[in-house]
ROGUKOL-302777 format. One record per residue (C-alpha): x, y, z. Coordinates in steps of 0.1 Angstrom, whole numbers, plus 5000, padded with zeros to 4 digits. Each point is the difference from the previous one (the first is absolute). Layout:
N
XYZ/...
END
This chain:
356
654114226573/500950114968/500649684972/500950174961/500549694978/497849754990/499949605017/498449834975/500449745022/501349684973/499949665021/500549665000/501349715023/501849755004/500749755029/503649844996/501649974967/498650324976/500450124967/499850404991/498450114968/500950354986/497950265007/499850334987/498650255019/500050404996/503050185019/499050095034/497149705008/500749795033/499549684982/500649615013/502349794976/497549744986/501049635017/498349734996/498649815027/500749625008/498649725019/496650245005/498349745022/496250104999/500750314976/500849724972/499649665019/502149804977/502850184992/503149855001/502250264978/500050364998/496750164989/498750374996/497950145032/496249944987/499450364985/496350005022/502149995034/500950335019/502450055026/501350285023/503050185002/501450225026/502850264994/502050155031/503050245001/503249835004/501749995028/503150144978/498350304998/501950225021/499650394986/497050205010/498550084975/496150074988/498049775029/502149684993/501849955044/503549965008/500849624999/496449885001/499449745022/496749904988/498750105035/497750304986/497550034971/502150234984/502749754991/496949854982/500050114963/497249804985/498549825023/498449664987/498450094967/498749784977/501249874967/498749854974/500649904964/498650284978/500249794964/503450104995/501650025028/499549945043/499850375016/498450185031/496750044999/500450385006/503150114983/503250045024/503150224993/503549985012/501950225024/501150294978/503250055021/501049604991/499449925040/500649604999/496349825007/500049655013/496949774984/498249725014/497249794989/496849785009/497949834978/496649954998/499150375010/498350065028/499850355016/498149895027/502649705009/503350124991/501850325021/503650115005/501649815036/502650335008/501649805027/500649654976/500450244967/498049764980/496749944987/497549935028/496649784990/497550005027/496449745002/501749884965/497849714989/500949744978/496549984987/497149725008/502349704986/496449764996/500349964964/504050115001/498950284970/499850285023/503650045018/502450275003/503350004991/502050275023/502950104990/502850225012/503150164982/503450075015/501350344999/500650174969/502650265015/501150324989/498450074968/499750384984/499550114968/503049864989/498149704995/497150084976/501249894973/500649675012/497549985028/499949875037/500349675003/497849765023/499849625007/497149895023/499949715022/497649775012/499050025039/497449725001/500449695001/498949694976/498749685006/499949724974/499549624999/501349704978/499649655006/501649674988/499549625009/503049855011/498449665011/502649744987/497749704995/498950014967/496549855012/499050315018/501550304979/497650244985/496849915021/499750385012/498450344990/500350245014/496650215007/500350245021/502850245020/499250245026/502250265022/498850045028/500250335025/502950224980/499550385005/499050194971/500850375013/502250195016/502750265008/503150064982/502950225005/503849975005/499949664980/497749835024/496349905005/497750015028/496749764994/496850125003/499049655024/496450114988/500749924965/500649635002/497649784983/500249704981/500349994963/500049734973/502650034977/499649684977/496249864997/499749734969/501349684992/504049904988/501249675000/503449995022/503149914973/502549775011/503250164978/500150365008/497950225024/496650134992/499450405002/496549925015/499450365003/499750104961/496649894994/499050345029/499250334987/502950234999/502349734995/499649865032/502350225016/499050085041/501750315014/499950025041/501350255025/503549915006/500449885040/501149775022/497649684992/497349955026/499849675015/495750024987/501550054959/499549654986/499949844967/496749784994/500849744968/496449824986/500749734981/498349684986/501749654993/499249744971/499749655009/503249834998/499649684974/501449775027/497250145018/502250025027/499150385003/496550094996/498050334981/499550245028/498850364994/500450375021/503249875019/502150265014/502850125015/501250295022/503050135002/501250255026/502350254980/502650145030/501749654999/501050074966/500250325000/500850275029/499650314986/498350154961/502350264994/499850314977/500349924962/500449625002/498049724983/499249745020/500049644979/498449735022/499849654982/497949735012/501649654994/497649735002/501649645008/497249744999/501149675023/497549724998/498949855031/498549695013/498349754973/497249974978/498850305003/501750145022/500450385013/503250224985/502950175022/500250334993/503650155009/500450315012/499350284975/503450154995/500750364986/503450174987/499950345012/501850214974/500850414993/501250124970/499250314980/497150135001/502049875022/499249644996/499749785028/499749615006/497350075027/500549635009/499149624986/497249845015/499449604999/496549915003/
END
């Protein structure tokens, strides 16, 4: 298949909201209009505004013959339906940032008869996971892990872009632009104590929070996941020591690596995907509620939230409401642990308030 001008492949991202640098590029080069990328989850934990794609990540980026493309000319088909390899015009190459700019790997050149090319995009790169669905016309990611999430410093971050459609040459000096998406989705913790009786606020830390039995591979295609059920283990995602403040929510997840940020396969919450909160209390100086260490509570997730869906980020915070009971002494009532469920962007998402 013959390709004459040159795809120095310039790329960035972004998620929502983007902002386009200029670019200059030599007439002729497929290039992608440099975005940034915003809201990067794991790629740059803590971003809350628009940042530059890390230049050490690489991505993939498939180019197909538009389905404008009526003429018969060269080998580009009659209305390509993306049914054939031969609507494929580069299929899944990698790119990566060369110091100056993000291009293919192995240089790729436009259609010299300015046949329109659609573009689409995954990110990280991984030949061996990522393949063109012809039936969905999308990106297709198959056994994608997530990564071992035990120390939460070794996830992935898939991403997808939408269709960058019917780009030629016309478009080199300005470049193709591409916005990526998340697909996973997030899973962070805050916690406040909203006891009202002075006596028994700030008696609690916090030691420990564990997930218990999320998937951590899968399938994607046509904007959907399929969990690996194999995958499901249980991680710890906060493991240290914060005192629970009574004004305004805790993150108790930013003393974890990686900004304490868990990614799971999005799916319909399994009835075995719990929350487990450790926690200590201080003695009360009424006495009325006594030290007691390793306490805990578990927390089934699919009464707080059905369904982890693609690209959201699930906030879950754990209210503690300490009621003394009996005399002298005497043991506490723990109400129930209430989460807010939420989605925004990322999407974030009040995964729920739980009471303990």
């Amino acid at each position: 298949m013959k390709k004459l001008f040159a795809i120095a492949a310039l790329v960035a991202v972004a998620l929502t909201s983007c902002v386009e640098n200029e670019v200059i590029t030599p007439a002729g080069e497929i290039a992608f209009r440099d975005y940034t990328l915003s809201t990067k989850a794991l790629v740059l934990p803590g971003s809350t505004a628009n940042e530059a794609l890390p230049t050490d990540c690489a991505f993939g980026a498939f180019a197909l013959y538009s389905g404008q493309y009526e003429t018969v000319t060269n080998e580009h088909p009659v209305d390509a339906d993306y049914t054939t390899d031969d609507a494929i015009y580069v299929d899944g190459l990698r790119v990566s940032h060369d110091g100056t700019q993000w291009a293919y790997d192995e240089a790729q050149y436009w259609p010299t008869d300015k046949a329109p090319l659609d573009f689409y995009a995954y990110y990280p790169y991984n030949a061996s996971v990522a393949s063109w669905d012809a039936v969905n016309n999308c990106v297709a990611l198959t056994a994608a892990e997530l990564g071992t999430p035990t120390a939460l410093n070794g996830q992935t971050d898939w991403m997808v872009t939408a269709a960058a459609e019917d780009k030629t040459s016309d478009n080199a000096a300005t470049g193709v632009g591409i916005v990526f998406d998340h697909i996973t989705s997030m899973v962070v913790f805050k916690a406040i104590d909203v006891t009202e009786d002075t006596r028994y606020q700030e008696l609690v830390t916090i030691k420990k929070i564990e997930v218990k039995q999320a998937a951590y591979k899968g399938n994607y295609t046509a904007a959907a996941w399929t969990a690996d059920g194999a995958s499901r283990q249980d991680v710890t995602v906060y493991n240290s020591s914060i005192a629970v403040p009574i004004t305004t929510a805790a993150d108790v997840t930013k003393a974890t690596v990686d900004g304490g940020a868990l990614i799971v396969v999005p799916e319909t919450v399994q009835a075995t995907t719990e929350f487990v909160v450790t926690y200590d209390l201080k003695e009360s100086l009424d006495h009325v509620i006594a030290e007691q260490t390793g306490k805990t509570a578990t927390i089934q997730v699919a009464p707080l939230t059905t369904t982890w869906e693609p690209g959201k980020k699930y906030v879950y915070t754990i209210k503690f409401n300490l009621v003394a009971g009996g005399v002298g002494g005497g043991d506490e009532v723990l109400q129930e642990i209430t989460f807010t469920p939420e989605v925004a962007p990322w999407d974030e998402v009040a995964g729920g308030d739980y009471t303990i």
